[in-house]
C-alpha positions in Angstrom: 0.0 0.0 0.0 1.6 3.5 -1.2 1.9 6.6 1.1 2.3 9.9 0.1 5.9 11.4 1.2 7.2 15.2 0.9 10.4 15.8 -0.3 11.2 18.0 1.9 11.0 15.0 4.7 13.4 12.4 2.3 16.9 12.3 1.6 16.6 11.9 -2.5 19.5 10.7 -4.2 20.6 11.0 -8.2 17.9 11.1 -11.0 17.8 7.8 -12.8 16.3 8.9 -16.7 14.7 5.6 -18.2 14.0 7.1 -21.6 13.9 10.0 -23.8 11.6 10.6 -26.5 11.2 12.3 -29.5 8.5 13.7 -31.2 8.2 16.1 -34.6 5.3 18.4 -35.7 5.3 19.8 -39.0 4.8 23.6 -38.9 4.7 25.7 -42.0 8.4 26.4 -41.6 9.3 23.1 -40.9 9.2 20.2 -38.3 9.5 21.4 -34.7 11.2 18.8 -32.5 9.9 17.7 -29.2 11.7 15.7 -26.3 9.9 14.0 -23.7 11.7 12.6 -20.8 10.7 9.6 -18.2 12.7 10.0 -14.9 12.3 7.9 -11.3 14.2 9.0 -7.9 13.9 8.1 -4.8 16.3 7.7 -1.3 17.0 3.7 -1.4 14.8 3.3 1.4 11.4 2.6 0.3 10.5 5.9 -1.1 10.5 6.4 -4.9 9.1 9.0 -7.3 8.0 8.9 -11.1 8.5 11.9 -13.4 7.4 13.4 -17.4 8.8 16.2 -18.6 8.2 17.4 -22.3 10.4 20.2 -23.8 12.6 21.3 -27.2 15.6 20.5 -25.5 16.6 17.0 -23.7 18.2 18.9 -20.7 15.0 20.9 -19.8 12.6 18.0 -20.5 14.8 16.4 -17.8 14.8 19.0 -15.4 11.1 18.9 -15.9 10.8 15.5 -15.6 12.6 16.0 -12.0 10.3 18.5 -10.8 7.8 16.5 -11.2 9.1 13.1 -9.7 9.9 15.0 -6.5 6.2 16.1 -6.1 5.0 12.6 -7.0 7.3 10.3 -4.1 5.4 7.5 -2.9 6.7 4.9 0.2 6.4 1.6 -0.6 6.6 -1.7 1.8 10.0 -3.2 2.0 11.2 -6.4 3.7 14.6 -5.7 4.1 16.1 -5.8 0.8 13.6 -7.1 -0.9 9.8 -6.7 -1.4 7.7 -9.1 1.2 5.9 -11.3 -1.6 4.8 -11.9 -5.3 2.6 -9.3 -7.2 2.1 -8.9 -11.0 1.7 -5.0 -12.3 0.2 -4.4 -15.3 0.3 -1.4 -17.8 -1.2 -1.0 -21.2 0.9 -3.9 -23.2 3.3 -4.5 -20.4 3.4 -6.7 -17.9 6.0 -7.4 -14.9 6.5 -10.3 -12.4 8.3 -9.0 -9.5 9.0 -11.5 -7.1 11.4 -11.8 -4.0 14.8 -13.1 -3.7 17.4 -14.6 -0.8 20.2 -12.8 0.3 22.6 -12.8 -2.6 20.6 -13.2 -5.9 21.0 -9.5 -6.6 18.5 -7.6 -9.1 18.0 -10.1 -12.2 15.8 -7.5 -14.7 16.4 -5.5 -17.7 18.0 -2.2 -17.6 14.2 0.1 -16.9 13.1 -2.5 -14.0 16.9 -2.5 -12.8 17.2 1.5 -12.5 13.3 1.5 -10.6 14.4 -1.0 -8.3 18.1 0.6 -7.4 16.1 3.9 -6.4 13.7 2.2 -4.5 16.9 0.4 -2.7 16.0 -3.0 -3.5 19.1 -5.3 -3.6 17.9 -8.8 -4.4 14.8 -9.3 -6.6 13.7 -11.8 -9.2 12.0 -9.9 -12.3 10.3 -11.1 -15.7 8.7 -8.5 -18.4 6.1 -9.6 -20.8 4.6 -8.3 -23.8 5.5 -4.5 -25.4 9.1 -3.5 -23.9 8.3 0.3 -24.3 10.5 1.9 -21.2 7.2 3.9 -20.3 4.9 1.3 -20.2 7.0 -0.9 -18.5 8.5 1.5 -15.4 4.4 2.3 -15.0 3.6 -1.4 -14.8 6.5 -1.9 -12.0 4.8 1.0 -10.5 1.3 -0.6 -10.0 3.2 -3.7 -9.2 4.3 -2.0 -6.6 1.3 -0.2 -5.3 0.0 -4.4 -5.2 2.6 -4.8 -2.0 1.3 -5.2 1.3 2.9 -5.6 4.5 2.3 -7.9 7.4 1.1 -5.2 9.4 -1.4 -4.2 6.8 -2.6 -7.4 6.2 -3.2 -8.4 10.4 -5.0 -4.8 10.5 -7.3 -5.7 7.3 -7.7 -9.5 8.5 -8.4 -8.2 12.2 -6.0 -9.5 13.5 -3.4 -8.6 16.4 -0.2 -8.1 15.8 1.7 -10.8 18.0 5.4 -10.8 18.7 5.6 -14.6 17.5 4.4 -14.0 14.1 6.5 -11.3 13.1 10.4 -13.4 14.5 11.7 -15.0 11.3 11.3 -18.5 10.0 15.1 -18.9 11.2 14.2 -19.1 14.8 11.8 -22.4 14.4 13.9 -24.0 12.7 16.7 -23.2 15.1 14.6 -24.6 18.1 13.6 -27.7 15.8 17.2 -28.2 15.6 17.6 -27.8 19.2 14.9 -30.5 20.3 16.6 -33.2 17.5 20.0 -32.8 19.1 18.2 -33.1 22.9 16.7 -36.4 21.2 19.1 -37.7 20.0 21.4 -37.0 23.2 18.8 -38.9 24.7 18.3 -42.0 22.2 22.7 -42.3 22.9 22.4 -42.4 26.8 19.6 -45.3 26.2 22.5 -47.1 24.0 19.9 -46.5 20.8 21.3 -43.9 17.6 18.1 -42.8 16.3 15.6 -45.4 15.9 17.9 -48.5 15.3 19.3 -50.2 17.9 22.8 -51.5 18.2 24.4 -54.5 18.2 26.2 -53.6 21.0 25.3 -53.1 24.2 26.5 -50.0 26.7 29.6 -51.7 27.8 30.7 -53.1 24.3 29.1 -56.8 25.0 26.8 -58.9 23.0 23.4 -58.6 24.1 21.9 -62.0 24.7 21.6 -64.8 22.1 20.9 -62.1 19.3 24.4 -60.7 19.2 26.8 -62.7 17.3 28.8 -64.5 19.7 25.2 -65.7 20.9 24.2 -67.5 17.6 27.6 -68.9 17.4 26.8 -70.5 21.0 23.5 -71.5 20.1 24.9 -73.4 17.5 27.3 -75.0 19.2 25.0 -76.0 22.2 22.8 -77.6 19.6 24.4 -80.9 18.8 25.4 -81.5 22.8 21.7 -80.8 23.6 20.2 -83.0 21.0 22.7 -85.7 22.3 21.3 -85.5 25.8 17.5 -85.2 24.7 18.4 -88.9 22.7 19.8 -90.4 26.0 17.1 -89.3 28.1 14.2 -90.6 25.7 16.3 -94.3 25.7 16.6 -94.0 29.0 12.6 -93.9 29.7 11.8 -96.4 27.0 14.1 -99.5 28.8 12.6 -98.3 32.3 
């Protein structure tokens, strides 16, 4: 959701011009050129402006184009370095899939989304453009892309929902304390002479444990012969009494 910002109340950096223009009109002495000028600016932190600026000359359909950014700056939400989700903008022919990135991936766009997102002060950002290319269509369809973004904030106060601590700590915590609890189990499953949910062979102290280690089958089968033996005596020994 956009806000309306002075510039009077931002730190603006350097004018970024996406595109200049030119038109002709034919007048009875001749054609009469016409430059028209896109511009964005903005402070890297959040806040971004879009200008026009039409004029004979480039340089004063630039400086027009600036005068009318700075009365235009907008905030957007930002998480971190990056926009908090997925949105789509649209403009005439032009549409933009902005969508965010990890830590790292840096700004993967074309040179008009590239110079919208570097004023806005977006570092890592996953773009695609489709249909007409036209540097004016496009920077407005990143625009209402942008205008799409909500925050969590927003989106608790729209849902009526409070706010809670636990739902605004990062993803990296749980998985932290998930971590946590499978080291305190498996700590656990060692002291009980099991690693993870097999069992060993051996027993705490190193020994075989009963007749299903392996120097228990080997007496088993060793046994076996003496106690069949004895079994044979005893049954001869019933059958004369």
């Amino acid at each position: 959701m956009k806000t309306r910002v002075l510039a009077r109340d931002v730190d603006l950096g350097e004018e970024k011009v996406i595109g200049v223009t030119r038109t002709a009109a034919v007048a009875k002495g001749g054609r009469r050129f016409s430059f028209t000028a896109v511009v964005v600016m903005g402070d890297m932190r959040g806040v971004l402006g879009l200008g026009q600026g039409k004029a004979r000359e480039v340089p004063n359909s630039i400086e027009k184009a600036v005068r009318d950014a700075r009365k235009n700056l907008v905030r957007y939400p930002l998480r971190g370095d990056t926009i908090p989700h997925a949105v789509w903008g649209r403009f005439g022919a032009s549409r933009v899939y902005l969508r965010p990135a990890a830590p790292g991936t840096g700004i993967k766009a074309g040179a008009t989304v590239r110079s919208v997102a570097e004023a806005l002060g977006i570092r890592n950002l996953l773009t695609k453009a489709y249909g007409s290319r036209n540097p004016t269509n496009l920077v407005k369809a990143v625009l209402d892309g942008l205008n799409n973004l909500r925050s969590k904030e927003e989106v608790f106060k729209l849902r009526g929902l409070p706010v809670l601590a636990d739902r605004d700590r990062p993803k990296l915590e749980v998985v932290e304390e998930l971590k946590r609890d499978q080291a305190r189990r498996e700590k656990g499953d060692k002291r009980d002479g099991r690693s993870g949910d097999k069992r060993d062979a051996k027993g705490p102290r190193g020994g075989t444990r009963g007749p299903r280690g392996k120097k228990g089958d080997a007496e088993a089968k060793a046994d076996a012969p003496e106690a069949k033996a004895e079994d044979k005596k005893d049954a001869e020994g019933e059958a004369k009494a």
